[in-house]
C-alpha positions as CSV (number, residue, x, y, z in Angstrom):
1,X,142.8,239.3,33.6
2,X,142.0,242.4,36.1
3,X,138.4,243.0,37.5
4,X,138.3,246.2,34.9
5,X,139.9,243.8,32.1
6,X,137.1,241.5,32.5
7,X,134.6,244.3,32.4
8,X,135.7,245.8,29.3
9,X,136.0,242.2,27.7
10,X,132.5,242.1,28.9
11,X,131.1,245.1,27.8
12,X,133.1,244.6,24.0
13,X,131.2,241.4,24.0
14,X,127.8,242.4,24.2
15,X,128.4,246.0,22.2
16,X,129.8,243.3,19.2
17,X,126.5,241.3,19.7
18,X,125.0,244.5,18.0
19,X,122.3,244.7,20.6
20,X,122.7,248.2,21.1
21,X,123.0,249.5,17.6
22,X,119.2,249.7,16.8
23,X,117.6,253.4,17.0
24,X,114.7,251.7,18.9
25,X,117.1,249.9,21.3
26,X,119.0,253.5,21.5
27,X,115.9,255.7,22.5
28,X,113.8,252.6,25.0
29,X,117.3,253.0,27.1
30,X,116.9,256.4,27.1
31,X,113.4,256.2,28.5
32,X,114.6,253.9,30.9
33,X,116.9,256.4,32.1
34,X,114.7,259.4,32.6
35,X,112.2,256.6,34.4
36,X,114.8,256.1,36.8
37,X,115.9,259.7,37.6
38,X,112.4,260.1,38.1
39,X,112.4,257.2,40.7
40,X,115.5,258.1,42.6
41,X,115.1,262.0,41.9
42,X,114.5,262.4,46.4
43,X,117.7,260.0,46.6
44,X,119.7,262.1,44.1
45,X,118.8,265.1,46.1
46,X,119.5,264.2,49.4
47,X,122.9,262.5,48.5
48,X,123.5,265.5,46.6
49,X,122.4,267.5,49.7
50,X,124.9,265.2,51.7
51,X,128.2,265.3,49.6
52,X,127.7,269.2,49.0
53,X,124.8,270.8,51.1
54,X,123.0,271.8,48.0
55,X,119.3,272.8,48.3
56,X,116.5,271.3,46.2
57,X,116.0,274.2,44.3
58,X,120.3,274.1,43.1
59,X,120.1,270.3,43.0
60,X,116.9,269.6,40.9
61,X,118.0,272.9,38.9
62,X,121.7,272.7,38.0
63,X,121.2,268.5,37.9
64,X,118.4,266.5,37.5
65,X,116.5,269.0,35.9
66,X,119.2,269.4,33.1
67,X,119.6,265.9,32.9
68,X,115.7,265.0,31.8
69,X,115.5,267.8,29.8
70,X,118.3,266.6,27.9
71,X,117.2,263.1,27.5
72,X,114.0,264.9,25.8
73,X,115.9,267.2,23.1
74,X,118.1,263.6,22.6
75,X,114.6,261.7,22.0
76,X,113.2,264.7,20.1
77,X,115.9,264.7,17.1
78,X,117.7,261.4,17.8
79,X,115.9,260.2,14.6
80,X,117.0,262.7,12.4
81,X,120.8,262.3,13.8
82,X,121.2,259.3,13.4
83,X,120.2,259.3,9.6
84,X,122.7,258.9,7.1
85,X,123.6,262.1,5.7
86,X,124.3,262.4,1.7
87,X,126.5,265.2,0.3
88,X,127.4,266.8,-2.6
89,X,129.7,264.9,-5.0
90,X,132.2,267.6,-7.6
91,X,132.5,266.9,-11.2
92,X,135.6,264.4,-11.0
93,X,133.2,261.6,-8.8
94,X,130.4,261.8,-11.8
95,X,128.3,258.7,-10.9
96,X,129.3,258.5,-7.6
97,X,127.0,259.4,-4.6
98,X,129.0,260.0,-1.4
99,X,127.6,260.1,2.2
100,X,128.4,260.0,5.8
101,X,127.3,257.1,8.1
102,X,127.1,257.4,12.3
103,X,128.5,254.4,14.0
104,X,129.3,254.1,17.5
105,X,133.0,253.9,19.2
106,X,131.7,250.6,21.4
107,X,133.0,250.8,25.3
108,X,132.8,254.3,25.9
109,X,134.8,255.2,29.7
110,X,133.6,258.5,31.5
111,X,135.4,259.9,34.2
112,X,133.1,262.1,36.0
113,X,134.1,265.1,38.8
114,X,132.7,266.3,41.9
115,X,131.3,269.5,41.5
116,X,128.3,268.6,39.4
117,X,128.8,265.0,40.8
118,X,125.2,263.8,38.9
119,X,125.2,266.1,36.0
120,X,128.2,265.9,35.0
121,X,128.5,261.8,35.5
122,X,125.0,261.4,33.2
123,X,125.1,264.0,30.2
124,X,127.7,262.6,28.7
125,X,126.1,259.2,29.6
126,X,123.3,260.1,27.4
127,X,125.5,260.9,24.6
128,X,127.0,257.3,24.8
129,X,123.6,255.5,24.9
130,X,122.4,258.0,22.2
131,X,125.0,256.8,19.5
132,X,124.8,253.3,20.6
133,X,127.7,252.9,22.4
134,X,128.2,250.4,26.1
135,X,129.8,253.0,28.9
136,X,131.2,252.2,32.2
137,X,130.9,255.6,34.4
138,X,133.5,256.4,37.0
139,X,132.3,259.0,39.5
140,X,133.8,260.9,41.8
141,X,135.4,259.4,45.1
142,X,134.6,263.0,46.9
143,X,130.8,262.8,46.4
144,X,130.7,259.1,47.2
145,X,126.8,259.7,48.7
146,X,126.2,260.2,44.9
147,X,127.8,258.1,43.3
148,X,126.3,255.3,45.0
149,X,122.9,256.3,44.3
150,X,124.1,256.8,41.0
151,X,125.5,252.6,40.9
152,X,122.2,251.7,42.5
153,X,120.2,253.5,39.8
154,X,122.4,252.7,37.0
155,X,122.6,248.8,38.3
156,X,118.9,248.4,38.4
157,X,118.1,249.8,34.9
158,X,120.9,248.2,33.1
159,X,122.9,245.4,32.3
160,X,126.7,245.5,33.6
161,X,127.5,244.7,30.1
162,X,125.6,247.3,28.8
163,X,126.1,250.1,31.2
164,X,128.1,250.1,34.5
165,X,129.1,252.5,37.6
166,X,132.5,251.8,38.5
167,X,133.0,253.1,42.5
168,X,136.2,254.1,43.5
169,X,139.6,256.4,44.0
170,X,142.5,257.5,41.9
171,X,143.7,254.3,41.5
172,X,140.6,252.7,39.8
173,X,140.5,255.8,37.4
174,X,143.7,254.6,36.7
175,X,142.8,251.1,36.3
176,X,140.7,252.0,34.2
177,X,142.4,254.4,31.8
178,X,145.6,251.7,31.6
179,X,142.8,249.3,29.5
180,X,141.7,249.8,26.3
181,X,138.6,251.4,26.1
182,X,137.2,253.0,22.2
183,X,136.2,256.3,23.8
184,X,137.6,258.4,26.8
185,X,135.2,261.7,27.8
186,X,136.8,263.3,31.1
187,X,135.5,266.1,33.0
188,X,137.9,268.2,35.7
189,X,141.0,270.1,36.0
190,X,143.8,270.5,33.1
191,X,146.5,268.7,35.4
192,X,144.5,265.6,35.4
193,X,143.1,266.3,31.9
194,X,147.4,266.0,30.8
195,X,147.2,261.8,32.6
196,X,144.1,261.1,30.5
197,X,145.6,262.3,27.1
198,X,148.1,260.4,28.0
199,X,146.7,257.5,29.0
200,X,144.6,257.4,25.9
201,X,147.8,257.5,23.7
202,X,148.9,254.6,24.9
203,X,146.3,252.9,22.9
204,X,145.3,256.0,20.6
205,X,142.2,256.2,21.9
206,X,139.7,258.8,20.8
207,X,139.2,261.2,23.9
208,X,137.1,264.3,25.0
209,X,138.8,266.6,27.5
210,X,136.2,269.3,29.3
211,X,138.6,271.1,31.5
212,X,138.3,274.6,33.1
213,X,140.8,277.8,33.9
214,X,140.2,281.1,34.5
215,X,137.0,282.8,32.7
216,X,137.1,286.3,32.3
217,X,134.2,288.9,33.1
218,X,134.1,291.9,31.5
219,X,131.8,295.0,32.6
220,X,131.7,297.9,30.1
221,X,131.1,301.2,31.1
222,X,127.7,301.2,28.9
223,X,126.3,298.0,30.6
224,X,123.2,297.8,32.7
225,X,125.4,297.2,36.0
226,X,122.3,296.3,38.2
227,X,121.3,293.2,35.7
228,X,125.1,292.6,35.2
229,X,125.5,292.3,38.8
230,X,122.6,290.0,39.4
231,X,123.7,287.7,36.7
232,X,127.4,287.6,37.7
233,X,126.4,286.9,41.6
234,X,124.0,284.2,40.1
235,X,126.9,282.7,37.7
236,X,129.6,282.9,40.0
237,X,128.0,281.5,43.5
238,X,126.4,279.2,42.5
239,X,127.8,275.8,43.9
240,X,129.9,278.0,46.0
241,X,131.9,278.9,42.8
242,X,132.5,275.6,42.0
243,X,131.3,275.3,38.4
244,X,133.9,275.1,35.7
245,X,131.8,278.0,33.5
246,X,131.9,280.5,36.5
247,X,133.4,283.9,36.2
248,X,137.0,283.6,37.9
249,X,137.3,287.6,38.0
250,X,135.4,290.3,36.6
251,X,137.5,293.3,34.9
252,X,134.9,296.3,35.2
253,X,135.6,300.0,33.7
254,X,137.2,302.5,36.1
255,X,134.1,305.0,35.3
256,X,131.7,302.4,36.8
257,X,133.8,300.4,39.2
258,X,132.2,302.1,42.6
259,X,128.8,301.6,41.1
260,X,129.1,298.2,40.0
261,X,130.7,296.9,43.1
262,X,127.6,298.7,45.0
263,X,125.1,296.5,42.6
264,X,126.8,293.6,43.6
265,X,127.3,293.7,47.1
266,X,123.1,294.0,46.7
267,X,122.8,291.2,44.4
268,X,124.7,288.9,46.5
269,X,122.9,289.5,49.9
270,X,119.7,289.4,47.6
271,X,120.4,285.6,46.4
272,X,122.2,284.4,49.3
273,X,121.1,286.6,51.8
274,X,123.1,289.0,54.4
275,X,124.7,286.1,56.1
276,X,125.2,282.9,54.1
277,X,127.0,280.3,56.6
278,X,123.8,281.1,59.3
279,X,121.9,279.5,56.1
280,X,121.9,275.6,55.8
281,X,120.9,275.5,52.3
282,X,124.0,277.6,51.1
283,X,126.7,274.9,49.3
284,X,129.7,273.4,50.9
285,X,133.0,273.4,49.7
286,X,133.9,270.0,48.9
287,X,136.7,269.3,51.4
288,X,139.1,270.6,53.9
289,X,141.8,270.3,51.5
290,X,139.9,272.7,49.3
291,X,139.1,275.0,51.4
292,X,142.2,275.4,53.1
293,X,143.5,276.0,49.5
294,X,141.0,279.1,49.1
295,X,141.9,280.3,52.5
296,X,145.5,280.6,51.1
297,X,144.3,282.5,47.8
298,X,142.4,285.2,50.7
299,X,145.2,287.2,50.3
300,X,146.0,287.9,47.1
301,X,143.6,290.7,47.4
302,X,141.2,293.2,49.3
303,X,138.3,292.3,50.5
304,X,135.3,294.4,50.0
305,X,132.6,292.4,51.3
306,X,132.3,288.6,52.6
307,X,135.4,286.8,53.3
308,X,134.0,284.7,56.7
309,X,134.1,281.1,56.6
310,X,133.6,278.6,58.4
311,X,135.9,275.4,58.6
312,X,133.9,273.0,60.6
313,X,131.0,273.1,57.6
314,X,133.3,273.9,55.5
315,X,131.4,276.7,53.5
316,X,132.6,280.1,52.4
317,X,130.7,283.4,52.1
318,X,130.5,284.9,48.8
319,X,134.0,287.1,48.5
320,X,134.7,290.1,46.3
321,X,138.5,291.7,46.4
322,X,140.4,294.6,44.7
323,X,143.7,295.2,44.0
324,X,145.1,292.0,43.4
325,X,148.1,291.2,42.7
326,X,148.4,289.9,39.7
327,X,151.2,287.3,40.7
328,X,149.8,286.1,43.7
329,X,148.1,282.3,43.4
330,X,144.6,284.2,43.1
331,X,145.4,285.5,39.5
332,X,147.3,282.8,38.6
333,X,145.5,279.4,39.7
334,X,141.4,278.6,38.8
335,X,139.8,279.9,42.2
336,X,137.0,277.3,41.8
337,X,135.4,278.6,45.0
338,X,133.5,281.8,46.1
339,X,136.5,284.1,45.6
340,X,136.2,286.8,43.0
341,X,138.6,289.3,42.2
342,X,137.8,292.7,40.3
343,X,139.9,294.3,38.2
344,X,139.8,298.0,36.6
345,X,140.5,299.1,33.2
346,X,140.0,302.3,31.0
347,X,140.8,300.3,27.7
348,X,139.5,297.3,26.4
349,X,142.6,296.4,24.3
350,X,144.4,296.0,28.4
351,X,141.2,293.5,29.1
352,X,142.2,291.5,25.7
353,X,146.2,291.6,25.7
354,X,145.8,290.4,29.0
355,X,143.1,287.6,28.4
356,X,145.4,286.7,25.2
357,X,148.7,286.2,27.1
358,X,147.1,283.4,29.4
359,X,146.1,279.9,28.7
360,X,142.6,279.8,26.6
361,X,139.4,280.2,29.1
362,X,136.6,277.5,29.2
363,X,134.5,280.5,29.2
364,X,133.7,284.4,28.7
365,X,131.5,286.8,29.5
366,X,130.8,290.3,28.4
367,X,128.3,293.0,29.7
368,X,127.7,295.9,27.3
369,X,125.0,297.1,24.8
370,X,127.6,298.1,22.2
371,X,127.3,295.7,19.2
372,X,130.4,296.8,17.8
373,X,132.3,296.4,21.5
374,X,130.3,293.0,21.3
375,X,131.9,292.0,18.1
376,X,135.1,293.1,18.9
377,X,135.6,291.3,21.6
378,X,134.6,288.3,20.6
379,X,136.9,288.4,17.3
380,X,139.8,289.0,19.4
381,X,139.5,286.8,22.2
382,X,139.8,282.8,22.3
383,X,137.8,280.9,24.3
384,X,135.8,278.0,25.0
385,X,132.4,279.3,24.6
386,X,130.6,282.5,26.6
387,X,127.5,284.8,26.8
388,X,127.0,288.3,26.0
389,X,124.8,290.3,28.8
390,X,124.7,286.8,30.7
391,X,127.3,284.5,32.6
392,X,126.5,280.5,32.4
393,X,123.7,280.4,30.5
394,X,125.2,279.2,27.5
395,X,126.1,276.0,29.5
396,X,122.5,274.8,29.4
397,X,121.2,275.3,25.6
398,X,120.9,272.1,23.7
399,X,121.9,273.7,20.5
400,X,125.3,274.9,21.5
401,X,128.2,272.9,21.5
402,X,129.9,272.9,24.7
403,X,133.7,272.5,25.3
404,X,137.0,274.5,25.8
405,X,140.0,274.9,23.7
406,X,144.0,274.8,24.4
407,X,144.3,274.3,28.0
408,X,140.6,274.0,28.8
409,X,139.8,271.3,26.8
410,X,139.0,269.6,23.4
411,X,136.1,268.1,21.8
412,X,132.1,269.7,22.8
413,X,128.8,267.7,23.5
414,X,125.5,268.7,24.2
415,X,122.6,268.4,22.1
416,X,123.4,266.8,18.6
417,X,127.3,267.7,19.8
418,X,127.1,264.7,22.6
419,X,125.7,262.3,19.8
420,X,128.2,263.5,17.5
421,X,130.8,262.8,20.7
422,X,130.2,259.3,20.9
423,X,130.0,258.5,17.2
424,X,132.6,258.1,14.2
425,X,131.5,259.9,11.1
426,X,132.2,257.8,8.6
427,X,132.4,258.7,5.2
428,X,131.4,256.1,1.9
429,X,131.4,256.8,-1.6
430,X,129.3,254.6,-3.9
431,X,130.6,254.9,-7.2
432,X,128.7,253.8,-10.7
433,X,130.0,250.5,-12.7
434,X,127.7,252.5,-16.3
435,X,130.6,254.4,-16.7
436,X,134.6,254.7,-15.6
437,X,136.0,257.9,-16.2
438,X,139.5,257.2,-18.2
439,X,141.3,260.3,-17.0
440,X,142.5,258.8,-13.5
441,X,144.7,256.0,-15.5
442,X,148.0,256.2,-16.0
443,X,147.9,254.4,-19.6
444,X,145.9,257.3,-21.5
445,X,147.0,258.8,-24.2
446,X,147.7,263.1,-23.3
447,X,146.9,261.9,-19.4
448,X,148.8,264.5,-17.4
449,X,147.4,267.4,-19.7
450,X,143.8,265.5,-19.9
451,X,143.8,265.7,-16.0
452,X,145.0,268.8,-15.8
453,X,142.1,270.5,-17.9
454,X,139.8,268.7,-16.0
455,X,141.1,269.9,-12.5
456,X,141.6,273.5,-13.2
């Protein structure tokens, strides 16, 4: 039996021991958690400053902050969750009472990226302890800072049978994924997303895929372009564009294109200041190999403003281009760095035909104050989820499902969604032994017409 073998055979063990199944047992693990971020929280930050060369401010915000606050809403309404849930029974079931029982999958396996290497490694996390499932957790090789603060916290708080950190490369992600595990949830890029469905076929195994592509930004002509700006700088360099949600290129109206890029050349130097790599605080990209990738998507368009970089930190300025062309890598591949292209258009049906004839976005984001534009577009568009007058937001409310659809992803957590991730919905009804209804027989007397009256 391999090392991972062993550890799922360890882990099946202990989640058929029932220990994790009480709502008590459920929410004190929780606590522990947020204890624990709490203890490591200068640890997280400077491993997190380390593997990326995030400040506090983007570190604490976009991480650990949205981590405990999480682990709060879960402890808020975990209660009322985890209930059983009656429903309605129609007039062929009378006597019955039917309703829907939450149970956990048992070893749940969480492959977790780089970008967000902390984030995005314990949301999910809480899900699985929320529903009462064991979880191993895989991180990232490229933010390996992070992911061993992440095994030390993890290790000291829980039992390897109950919760692990698995350290490694590619090949112990796929280690892992050859076992049979009860629950996949994997977070990164559709290629990769392709082996893990796969993978998980081998044994059917329930998965959740939260993938990315390219997220559209649209700028009507009847927006507020300074707050649109703002919000679209904020959106799309943060983490150096490397945030699955982030605008991937903007299409703005032609009647306000001049403005709008004038409001965000401002908004930029205003959040990241007039010269970004003279800044240590500004984000990294994550390696050479990335950012020799973006360096080859430079150009597939103009640059306006930015476009210096600076290999030996490896960090980027924020980069706006025009006229791209449209089957250059740039419009074709998920930029994933701080690269954004702007388009032009004079009709919004061009914006949708063209958003439609490309694989489904994770996200999208509209600026207008037109409720009817509003509506329209978002009838006529698929995508994962998105704001209106915002960019990102979206990501961080507890009452919104999050996930993509098509090629960026299946399946949504967050909030009730992550407890609703990690559980099966099962679904009993209790019938009556008063009365049995004759009609379902075969013997009776007139029993196709009988049943046929009673099922008009």
């Amino acid at each position: 039996m391999s090392t991972h073998a062993a550890l799922i055979h360890k882990q099946t063990t202990y989640f058929r021991s029932r220990e994790t199944l009480p709502l008590a047992f459920r929410k004190q693990a929780l606590k522990r958690l947020a204890d624990a971020i709490r203890a490591y929280e200068s640890d997280i930050i400077q491993a997190l400053k380390q593997d990326l060369n995030k400040s506090e401010f983007e570190a604490y915000s976009s991480e650990v902050g949205i981590v405990l606050k999480e682990i709060r809403f879960m402890l808020q309404h975990l209660s009322k969750w985890a209930r059983p849930r009656k429903v309605r029974t129609p007039m062929t079931h009378i006597g019955s009472s039917g309703k829907l029982l939450y149970e956990p999958y048992g070893v749940a396996l969480i492959i977790a990226p780089w970008n967000f290497p902390f984030q995005l490694a314990v949301l999910p996390l809480i899900g699985a302890i929320a529903a009462g499932n064991c979880a191993i957790v895989k991180p990232s090789e490229l933010t390996p800072n992070t992911a061993e603060v992440l095994a030390w916290l993890i290790g000291e708080t829980f039992l390897e049978e109950y919760i692990t950190v698995v350290l490694g490369g590619v090949e112990t992600s796929q280690s892992l994924l050859a076992e049979k595990v009860d629950k996949i949830f994997y977070t990164g890029g559709t290629e990769v997303g392709k082996v893990v469905m796969k993978a998980a076929a081998m044994h059917l195994t329930p998965v959740t895929l939260e993938l990315g592509g390219k997220s559209p930004c649209i700028v009507h002509k009847d927006a507020r372009l300074k707050l649109a700006a703002k919000r679209i700088a904020w959106g799309k360099f943060m983490n150096a564009g490397q945030t699955c949600v982030a605008p991937d290129y903007v299409y703005v109206h032609e009647d306000v294109k001049e403005e709008f890029l004038t409001e965000l050349m401002q908004a930029t130097a205003l959040l990241y200041g007039a010269d970004p790599l003279a800044d240590d605080t500004y984000t990294r990209v994550i390696s050479a190999k990335h950012f020799d990738r973006l360096q080859r998507l430079m150009p597939g368009g103009e640059v306006v403003f930015g476009g210096k970089s600076d290999r030996d930190s490896l960090r980027m300025e924020p980069t706006v281009l025009v006229h791209a062309d449209m089957g250059h890598s740039l419009m074709q591949e998920e930029i994933f760095g701080p690269l954004l292209p702007v388009l032009t258009y004079t009709d919004i049906e061009q914006v949708l035909q063209f958003v439609n004839s490309r694989p489904k976005p994770l996200a999208l984001y509209l600026f207008s104050e037109s409720e009817r534009l509003q509506r329209h577009v978002l009838e006529h568009a698929s995508f994962g989820g998105g704001c209106v007058n915002d960019t990102v937001y979206h990501y961080t409310s507890p009452y919104l499902p999050f996930g993509g659809v098509g090629s960026s992803g299946m399946g949504a957590y967050h909030g009730e969604s992550s407890f609703q991730c990690f559980s099966h919905r099962k679904s009993v009804l209790k019938q009556t032994t008063l009365l049995d209804i004759p009609f379902r027989y075969p013997h009776l007397k007139n029993g196709l017409k009988r049943i046929k009256m009673f099922l008009k």
